[in-house]
C-alpha positions as CSV (number, residue, x, y, z in Angstrom):
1,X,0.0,0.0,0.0
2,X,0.8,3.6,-1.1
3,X,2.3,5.5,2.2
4,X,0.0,8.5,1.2
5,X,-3.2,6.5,0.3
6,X,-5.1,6.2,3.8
7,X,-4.9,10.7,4.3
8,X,-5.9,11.1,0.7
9,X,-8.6,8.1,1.4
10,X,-10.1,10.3,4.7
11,X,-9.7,13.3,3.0
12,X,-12.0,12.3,-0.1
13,X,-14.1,11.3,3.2
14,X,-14.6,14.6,4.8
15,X,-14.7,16.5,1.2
16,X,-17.5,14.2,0.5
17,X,-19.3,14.7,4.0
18,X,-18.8,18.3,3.6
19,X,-20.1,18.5,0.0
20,X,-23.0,16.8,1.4
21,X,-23.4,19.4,4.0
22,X,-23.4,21.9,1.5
23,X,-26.2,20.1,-0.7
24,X,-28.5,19.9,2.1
25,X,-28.2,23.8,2.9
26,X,-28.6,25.1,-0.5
27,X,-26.9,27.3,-2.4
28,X,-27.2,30.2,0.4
29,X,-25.1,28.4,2.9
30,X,-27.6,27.8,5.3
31,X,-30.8,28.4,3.0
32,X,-33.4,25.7,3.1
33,X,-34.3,23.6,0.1
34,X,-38.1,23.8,-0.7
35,X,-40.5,20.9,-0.5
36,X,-42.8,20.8,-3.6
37,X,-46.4,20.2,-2.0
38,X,-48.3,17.4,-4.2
39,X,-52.0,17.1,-5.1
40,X,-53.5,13.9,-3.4
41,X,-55.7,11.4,-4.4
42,X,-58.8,12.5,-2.8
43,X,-58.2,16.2,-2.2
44,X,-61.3,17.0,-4.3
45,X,-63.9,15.5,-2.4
46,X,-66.1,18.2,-1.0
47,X,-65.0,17.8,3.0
48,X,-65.5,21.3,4.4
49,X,-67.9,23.1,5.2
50,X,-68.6,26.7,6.7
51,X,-71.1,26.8,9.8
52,X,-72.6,30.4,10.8
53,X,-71.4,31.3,14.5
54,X,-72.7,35.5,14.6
55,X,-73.7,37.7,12.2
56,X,-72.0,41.8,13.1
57,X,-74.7,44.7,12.1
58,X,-73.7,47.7,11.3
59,X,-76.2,49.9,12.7
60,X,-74.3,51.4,15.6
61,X,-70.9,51.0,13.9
62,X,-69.7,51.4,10.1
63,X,-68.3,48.7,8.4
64,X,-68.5,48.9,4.7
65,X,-64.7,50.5,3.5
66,X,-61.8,49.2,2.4
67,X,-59.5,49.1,6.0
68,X,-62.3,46.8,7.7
69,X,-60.8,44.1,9.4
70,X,-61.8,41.3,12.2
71,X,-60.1,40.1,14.8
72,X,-61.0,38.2,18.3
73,X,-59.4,39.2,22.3
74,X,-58.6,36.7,24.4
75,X,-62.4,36.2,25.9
76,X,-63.5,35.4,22.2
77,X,-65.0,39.0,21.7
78,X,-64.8,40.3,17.8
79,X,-62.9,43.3,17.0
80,X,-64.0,45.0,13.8
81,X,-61.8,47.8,12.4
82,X,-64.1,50.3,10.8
83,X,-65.5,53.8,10.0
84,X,-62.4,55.0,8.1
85,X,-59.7,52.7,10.2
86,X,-59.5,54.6,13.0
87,X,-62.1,52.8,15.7
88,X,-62.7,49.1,16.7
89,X,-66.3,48.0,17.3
90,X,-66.2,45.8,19.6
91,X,-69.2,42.9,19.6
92,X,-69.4,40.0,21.7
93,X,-69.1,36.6,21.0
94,X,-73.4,36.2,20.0
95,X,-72.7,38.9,17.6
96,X,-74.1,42.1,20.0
97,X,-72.3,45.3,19.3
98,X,-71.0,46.7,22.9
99,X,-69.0,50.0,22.3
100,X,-66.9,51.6,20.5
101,X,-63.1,52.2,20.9
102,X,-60.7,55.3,19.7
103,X,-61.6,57.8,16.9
104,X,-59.4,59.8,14.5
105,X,-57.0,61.6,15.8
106,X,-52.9,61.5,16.9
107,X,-53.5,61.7,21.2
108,X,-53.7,58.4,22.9
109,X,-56.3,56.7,22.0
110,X,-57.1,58.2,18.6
111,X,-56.0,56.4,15.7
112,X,-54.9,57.3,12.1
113,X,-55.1,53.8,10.3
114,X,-55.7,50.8,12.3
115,X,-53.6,48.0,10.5
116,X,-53.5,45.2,13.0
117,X,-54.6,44.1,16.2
118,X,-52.6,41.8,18.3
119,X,-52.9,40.1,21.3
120,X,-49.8,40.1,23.9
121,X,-48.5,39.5,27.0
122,X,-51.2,38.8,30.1
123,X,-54.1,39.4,27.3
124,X,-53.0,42.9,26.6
125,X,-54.6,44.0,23.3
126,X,-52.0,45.7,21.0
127,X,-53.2,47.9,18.6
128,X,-50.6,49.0,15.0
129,X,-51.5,52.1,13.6
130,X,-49.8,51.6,9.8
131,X,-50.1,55.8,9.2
132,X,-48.8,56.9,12.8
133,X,-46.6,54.0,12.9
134,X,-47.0,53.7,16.8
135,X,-48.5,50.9,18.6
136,X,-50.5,51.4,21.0
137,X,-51.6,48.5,24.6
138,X,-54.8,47.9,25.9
139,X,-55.5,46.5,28.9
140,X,-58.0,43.2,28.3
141,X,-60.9,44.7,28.2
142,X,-60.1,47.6,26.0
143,X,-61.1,50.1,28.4
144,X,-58.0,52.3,28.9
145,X,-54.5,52.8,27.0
146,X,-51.6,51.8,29.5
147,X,-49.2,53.0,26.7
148,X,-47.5,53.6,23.4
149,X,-44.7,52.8,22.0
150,X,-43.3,53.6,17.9
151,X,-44.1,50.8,15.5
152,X,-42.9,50.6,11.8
153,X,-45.5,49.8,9.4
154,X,-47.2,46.5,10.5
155,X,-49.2,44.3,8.3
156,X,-49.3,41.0,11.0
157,X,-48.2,40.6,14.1
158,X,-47.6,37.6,16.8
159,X,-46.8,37.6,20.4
160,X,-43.3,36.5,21.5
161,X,-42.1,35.6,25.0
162,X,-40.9,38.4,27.2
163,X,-43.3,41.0,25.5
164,X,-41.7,41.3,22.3
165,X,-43.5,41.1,18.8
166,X,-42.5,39.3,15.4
167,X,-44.2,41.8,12.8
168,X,-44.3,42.0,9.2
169,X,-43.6,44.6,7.1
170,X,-41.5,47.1,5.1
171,X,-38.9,49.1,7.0
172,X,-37.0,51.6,4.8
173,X,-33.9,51.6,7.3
174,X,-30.1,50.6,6.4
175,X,-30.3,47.7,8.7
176,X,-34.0,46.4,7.8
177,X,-34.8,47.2,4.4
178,X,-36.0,44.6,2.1
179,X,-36.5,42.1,5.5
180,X,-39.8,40.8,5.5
181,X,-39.8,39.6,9.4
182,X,-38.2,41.9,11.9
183,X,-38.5,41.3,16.3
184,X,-39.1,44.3,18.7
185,X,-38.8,44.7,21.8
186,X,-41.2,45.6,24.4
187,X,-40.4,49.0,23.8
188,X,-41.7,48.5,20.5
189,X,-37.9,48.8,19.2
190,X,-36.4,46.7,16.4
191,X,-33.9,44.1,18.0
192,X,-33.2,42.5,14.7
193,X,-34.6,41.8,11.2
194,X,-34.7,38.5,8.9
195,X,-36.4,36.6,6.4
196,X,-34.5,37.2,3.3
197,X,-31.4,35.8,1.7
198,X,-31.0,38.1,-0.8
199,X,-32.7,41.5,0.8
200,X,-33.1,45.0,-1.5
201,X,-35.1,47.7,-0.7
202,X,-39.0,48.1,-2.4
203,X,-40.7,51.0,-2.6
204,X,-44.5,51.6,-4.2
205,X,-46.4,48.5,-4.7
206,X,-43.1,46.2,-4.6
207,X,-43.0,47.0,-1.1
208,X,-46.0,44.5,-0.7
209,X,-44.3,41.6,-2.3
210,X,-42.4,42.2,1.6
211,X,-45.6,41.5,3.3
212,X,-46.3,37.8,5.4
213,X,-48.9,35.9,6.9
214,X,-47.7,35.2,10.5
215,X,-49.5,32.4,12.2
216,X,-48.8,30.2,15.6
217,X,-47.5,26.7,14.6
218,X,-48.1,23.6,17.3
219,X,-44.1,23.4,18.0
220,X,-44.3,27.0,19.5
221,X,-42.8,28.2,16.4
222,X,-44.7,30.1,13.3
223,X,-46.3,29.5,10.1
224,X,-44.7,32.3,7.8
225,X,-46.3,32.9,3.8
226,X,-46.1,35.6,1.4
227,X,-48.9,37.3,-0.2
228,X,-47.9,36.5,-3.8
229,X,-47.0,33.2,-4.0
230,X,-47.8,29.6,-2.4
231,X,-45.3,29.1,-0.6
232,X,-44.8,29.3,3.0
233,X,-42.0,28.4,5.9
234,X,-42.3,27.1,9.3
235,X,-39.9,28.9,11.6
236,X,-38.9,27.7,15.0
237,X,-39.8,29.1,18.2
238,X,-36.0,30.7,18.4
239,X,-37.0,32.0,14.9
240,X,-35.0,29.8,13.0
241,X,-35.6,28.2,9.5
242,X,-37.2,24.4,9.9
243,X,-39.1,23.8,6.7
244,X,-40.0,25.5,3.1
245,X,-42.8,24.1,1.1
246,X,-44.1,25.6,-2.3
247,X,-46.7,24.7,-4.6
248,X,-47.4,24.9,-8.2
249,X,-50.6,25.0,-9.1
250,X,-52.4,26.5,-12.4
251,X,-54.9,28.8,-10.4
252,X,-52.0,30.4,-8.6
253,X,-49.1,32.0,-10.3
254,X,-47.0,34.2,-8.6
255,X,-48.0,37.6,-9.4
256,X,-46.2,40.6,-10.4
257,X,-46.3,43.7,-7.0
258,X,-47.8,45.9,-9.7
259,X,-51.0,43.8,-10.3
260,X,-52.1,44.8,-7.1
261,X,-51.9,48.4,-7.4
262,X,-54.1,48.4,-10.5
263,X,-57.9,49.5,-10.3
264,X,-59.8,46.7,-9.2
265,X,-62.1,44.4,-11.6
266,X,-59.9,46.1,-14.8
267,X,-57.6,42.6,-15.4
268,X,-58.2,39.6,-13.9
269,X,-57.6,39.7,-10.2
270,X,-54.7,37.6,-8.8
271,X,-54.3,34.9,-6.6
272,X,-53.1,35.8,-3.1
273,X,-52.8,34.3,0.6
274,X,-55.5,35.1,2.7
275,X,-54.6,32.9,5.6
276,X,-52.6,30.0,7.2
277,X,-52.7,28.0,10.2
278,X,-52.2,24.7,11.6
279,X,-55.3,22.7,13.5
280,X,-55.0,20.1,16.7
281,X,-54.0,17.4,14.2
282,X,-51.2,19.0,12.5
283,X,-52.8,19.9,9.0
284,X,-51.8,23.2,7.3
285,X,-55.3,24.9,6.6
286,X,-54.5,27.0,3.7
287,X,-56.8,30.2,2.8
288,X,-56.2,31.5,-1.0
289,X,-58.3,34.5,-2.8
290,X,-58.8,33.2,-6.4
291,X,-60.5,35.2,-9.3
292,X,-64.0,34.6,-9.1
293,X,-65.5,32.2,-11.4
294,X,-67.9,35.0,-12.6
295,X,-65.4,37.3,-13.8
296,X,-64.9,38.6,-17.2
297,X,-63.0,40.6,-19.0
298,X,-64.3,44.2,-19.1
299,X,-65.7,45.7,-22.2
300,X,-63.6,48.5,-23.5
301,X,-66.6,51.2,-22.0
302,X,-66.2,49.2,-18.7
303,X,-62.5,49.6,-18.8
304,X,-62.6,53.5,-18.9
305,X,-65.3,53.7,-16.6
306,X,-62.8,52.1,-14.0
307,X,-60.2,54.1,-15.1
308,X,-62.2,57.0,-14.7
309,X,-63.4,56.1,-10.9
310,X,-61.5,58.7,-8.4
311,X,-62.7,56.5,-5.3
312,X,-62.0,53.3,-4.1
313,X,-64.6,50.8,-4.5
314,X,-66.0,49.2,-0.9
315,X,-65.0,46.1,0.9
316,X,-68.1,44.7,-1.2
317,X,-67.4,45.7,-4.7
318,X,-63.9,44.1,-4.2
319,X,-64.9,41.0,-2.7
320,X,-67.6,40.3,-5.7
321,X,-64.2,39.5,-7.6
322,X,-62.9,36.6,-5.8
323,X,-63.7,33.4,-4.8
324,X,-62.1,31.3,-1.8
325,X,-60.0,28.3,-2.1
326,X,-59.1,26.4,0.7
327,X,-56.5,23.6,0.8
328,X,-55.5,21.0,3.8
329,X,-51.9,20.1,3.5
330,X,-50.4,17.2,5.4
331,X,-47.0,18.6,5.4
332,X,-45.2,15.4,7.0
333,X,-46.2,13.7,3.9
334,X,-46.0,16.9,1.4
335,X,-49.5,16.2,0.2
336,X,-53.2,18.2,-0.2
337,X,-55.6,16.2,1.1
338,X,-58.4,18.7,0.6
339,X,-58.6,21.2,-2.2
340,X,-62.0,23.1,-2.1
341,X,-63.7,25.6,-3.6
342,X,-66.1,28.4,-2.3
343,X,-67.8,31.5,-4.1
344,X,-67.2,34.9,-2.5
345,X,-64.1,36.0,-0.4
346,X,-63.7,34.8,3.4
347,X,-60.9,36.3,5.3
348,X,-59.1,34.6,8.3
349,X,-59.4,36.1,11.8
350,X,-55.6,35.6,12.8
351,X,-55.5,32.5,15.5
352,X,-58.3,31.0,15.1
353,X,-60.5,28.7,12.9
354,X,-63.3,31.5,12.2
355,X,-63.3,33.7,8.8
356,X,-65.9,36.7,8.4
357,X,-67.2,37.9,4.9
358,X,-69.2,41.8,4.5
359,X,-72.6,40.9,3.4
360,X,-75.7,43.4,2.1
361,X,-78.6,43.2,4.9
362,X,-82.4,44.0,4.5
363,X,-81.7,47.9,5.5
364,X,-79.2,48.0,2.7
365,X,-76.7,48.3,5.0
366,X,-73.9,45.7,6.0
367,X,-73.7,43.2,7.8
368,X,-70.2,40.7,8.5
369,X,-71.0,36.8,9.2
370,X,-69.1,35.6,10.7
371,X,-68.1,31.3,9.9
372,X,-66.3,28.6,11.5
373,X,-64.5,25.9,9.3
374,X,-65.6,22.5,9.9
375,X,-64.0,19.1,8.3
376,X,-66.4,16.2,7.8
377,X,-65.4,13.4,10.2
378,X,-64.0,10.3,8.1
């Protein structure tokens, strides 16, 4: 035997193990590899359905524009943004409207925008105003303002241990622009920001193509997805990369930043993430807006008519364009094991297994139902 043939023997070893390594990381040096998500067998058997839990009135409390919103406190109370963005209506659980909170205004209390409403540490209700860019905490029951603290521009939030927040959105700063993800503090200060391998700054409507779906995974961890795209990433609860999954599919390509910026109903509206989350068994519910089966091009009179409209159509008007398709994914197995489709747009109210949709009601006003999602048992 060769003197120099047992090194060069462990050397091809560990350049082997080490390419390996590399292979498994992906081409970023730590960058995860995505898992393509397949189609199953039976995914298209109807096996969801929607069951009515409260119906919202708008009688006491305006609904119908485009920053409306829903979301739930910690006693199962809804939380409607409204009138203009800059008050919550709050309703209890049977639908009742109760009282309203904030108005418009820049003292505590008042509001410019609303953009998100999170719950946080000991039930406190955080509120992000998107135009002020300050958040400002509730105690439980909404009845005071302890404090406020600067926010950037917030389009979800999550609770982290020690009263910090993961948000999402775009921060125009040297150290967080083009990061989709970004942790602050209980002060409400950025402690660090993440998410991209290859960040840039966007501006206009690429700055949307930043935006992501934050949801609570089982492991303690989150359920990250981008607006524009299926895909979506499980993160650990130290914030770390576990799993990417995408999905090709023909009634969702990835759409261009600008498409969304266009008048609504003038080209065909495009697919987008409404909502993700994870139920008691481990399935991946999966809430995409798809162009509604109704659509049609518009004539060439329709066309400048739209062009011509100097305000922004209602929550309504928009929602007549999409439907709702929602998929169960079995991620251990990379599979859809349910793939349905529902007429009209239902939005996710973050954390839990309700959506609401704005609906006309007899005093041609509007009213917001308010659904659970329900799997037949097999």
């Amino acid at each position: 035997m060769h003197p120099t043939s047992v090194p060069c023997r462990s050397i091809v070893r560990r350049v082997l193990a080490l390419l390996t390594v590399i292979m498994l990381l992906g081409p970023e040096g730590g960058a995860q590899v995505p898992r393509a998500i397949r189609t199953g067998a039976a995914s298209g058997q109807a096996q969801v359905s929607l069951n009515l839990v409260a119906e919202l009135s708008d009688s006491l409390f305006s609904i119908n524009d485009r920053h409306s919103a829903v979301f739930t406190d910690r006693s199962g109370r809804f939380l409607v943004v409204g009138e203009g963005g800059a008050s919550i209506g709050i309703y209890s659980r049977k639908g009742e409207f109760e009282r309203r909170v904030g108005r418009s205004g820049r003292n505590l209390g008042e509001f410019g925008q609303i953009g998100v409403i999170a719950i946080g540490p000991g039930d406190s209700v955080h509120v992000f105003d998107i135009e002020l860019q300050r958040r400002t905490i509730y105690d439980p029951q909404l009845s005071s303002a302890r404090r406020e603290t600067p926010a950037p521009r917030v389009t979800f939030a999550a609770a982290l241990p020690a009263g910090k927040m993961l948000v999402s959105g775009n921060i125009p700063t040297r150290e967080s622009a083009g990061m989709p993800l970004h942790e602050l503090n209980a002060r409400g200060e950025i402690v660090r920001s993440f998410g991209s391998d290859n960040p840039s700054f966007k501006a206009g409507p690429e700055a949307r193509l930043l935006a992501r779906l934050i949801s609570k995974a089982n492991s303690g961890g989150f359920w990250i997805a981008p607006f524009p795209s299926y895909e979506f990433e499980l993160l650990s609860p130290s914030l770390k990369g576990v799993h990417k999954f995408t999905r090709e599919i023909s009634w969702f390509p990835a759409a261009a930043a600008s498409s969304f910026d266009r008048p609504p109903g003038l080209d065909k509206p495009p697919s987008y993430f409404r909502g993700i989350r994870e139920d008691s068994t481990g399935l991946v519910w999966v809430n995409v807006a798809i162009a509604a089966s109704s659509w049609k091009p518009p004539t060439e009179a329709q066309r400048q008519q739209l062009n011509k409209e100097s305000s922004p159509p209602g929550q309504m008007d928009i929602d007549k364009l999409f439907d709702t398709m929602v998929e169960l994914i079995d991620v251990k197995k990379g599979e859809v094991v349910v793939s349905q489709r529902f007429p009209g747009s239902y939005y996710e109210i973050p954390g839990t297994d309700l959506v609401w949709q704005a609906t006309s009601n007899s005093r041609n006003g509007v009213s917001v139902r308010i659904y659970r999602w329900r799997r037949a048992r097999r």
